[in-house]
N, C-alpha and C positions, 0 to 999 in steps of 0.2 A: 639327142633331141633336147631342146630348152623352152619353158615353158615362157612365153613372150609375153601371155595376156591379152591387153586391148592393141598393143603396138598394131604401126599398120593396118588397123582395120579394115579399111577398103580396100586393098589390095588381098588383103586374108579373103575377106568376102569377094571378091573377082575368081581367084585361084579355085574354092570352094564350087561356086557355079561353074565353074570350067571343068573341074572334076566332076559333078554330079549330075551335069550335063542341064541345068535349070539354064533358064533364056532368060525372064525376066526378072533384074532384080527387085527385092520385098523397098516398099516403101521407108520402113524403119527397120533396124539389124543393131545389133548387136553381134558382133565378132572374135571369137578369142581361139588362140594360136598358140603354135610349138612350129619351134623350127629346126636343123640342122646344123650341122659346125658352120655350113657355108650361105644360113640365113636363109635357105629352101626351106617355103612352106610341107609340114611334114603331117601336120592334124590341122585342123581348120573347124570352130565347132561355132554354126551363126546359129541366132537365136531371134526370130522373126515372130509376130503373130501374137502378141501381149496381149495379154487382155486383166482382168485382176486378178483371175486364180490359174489361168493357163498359159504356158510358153509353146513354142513348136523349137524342137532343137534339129537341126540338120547337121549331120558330120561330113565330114569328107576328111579321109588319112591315106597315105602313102604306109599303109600295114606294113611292108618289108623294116621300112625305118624305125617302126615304133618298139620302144623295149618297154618290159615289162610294168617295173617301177617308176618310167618317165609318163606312161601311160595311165599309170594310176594319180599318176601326182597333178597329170592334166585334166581326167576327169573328176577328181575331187576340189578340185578349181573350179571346172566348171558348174559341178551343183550342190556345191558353199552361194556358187553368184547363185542360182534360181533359186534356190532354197533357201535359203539364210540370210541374203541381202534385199534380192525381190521379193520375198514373203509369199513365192506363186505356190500355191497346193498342188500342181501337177506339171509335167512337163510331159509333150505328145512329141515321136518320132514316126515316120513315115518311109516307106518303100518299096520298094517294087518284091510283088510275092513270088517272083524266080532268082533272087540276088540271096542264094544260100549263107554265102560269107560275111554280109551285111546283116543279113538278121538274126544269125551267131552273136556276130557283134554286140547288136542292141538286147540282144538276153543277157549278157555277161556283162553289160553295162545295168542291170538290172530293172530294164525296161521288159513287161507283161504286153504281151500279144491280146487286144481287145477286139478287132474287129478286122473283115477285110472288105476294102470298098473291092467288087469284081468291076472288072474291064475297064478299069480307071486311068488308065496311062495312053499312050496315044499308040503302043505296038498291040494294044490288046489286053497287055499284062494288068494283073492285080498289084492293087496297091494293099498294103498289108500296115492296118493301125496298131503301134504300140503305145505304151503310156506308163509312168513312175510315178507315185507319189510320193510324198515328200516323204512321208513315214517310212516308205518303202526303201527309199536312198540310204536314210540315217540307221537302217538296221541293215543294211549292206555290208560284206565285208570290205567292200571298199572306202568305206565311210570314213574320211579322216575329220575328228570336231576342229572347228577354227580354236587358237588359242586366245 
């Protein structure tokens, strides 16, 4: 996996909705990527829904591809940007509350479970609200400082 950053954005951001199964794309995106030896999108991490203290971050990754320390090195990319360059105090993740593997995820990503909207999806399912704050990030052990 190689961490690519903004490359390709709209195409990261297409891949992304295609994996997560979203129809319409956000207005404004922000899009940062990792890819494979053979330039397949492998993590895909858009960032939609700005506002001055909140971001909304959406993942989509091909888990089998991702290694450990290439994993770490792309989410502490990714929130260096919301944290450190956007100045947002929180960043919010969203999902469906029967995707056990996904919200594993976003715990070890060091996103807290705040809320769940019930019967929010269109099969029925709950959607399940996380959220990080910024202080929360930086005392992470994933926390790498910018130098």
């Amino acid at each position: 996996m190689r961490y690519i950053g903004f490359d390709r954005e709209d195409a990261a951001e297409m891949w992304a909705r295609k994996k997560l199964g979203l129809v319409n794309p956000p207005e404004f995106f922000r899009a940062m990527s990792a890819v494979d030896a053979d330039g397949q999108f492998v993590c895909v991490v858009v960032l939609t829904n700005f506002s001055m203290y909140n971001i909304d971050v959406n993942i989509a990754m091909e888990t089998k591809k991702m290694r450990p320390k290439e994993t770490v090195n792309m989410f502490n990319a990714v929130f260096t940007f919301i944290f450190e360059q956007l100045n947002m105090r929180r960043a919010t993740g969203l999902t469906g509350g029967n995707k056990v593997k996904a919200r594993k995820a976003i715990e070890q990503f060091g996103f807290k479970q705040e809320g769940v909207m019930r019967k929010a999806l269109k099969d029925g399912e709950d959607l399940v609200v996380y959220g990080i704050l910024a202080d929360e990030y930086k005392n992470h052990n994933w926390y790498r400082p910018c130098l």
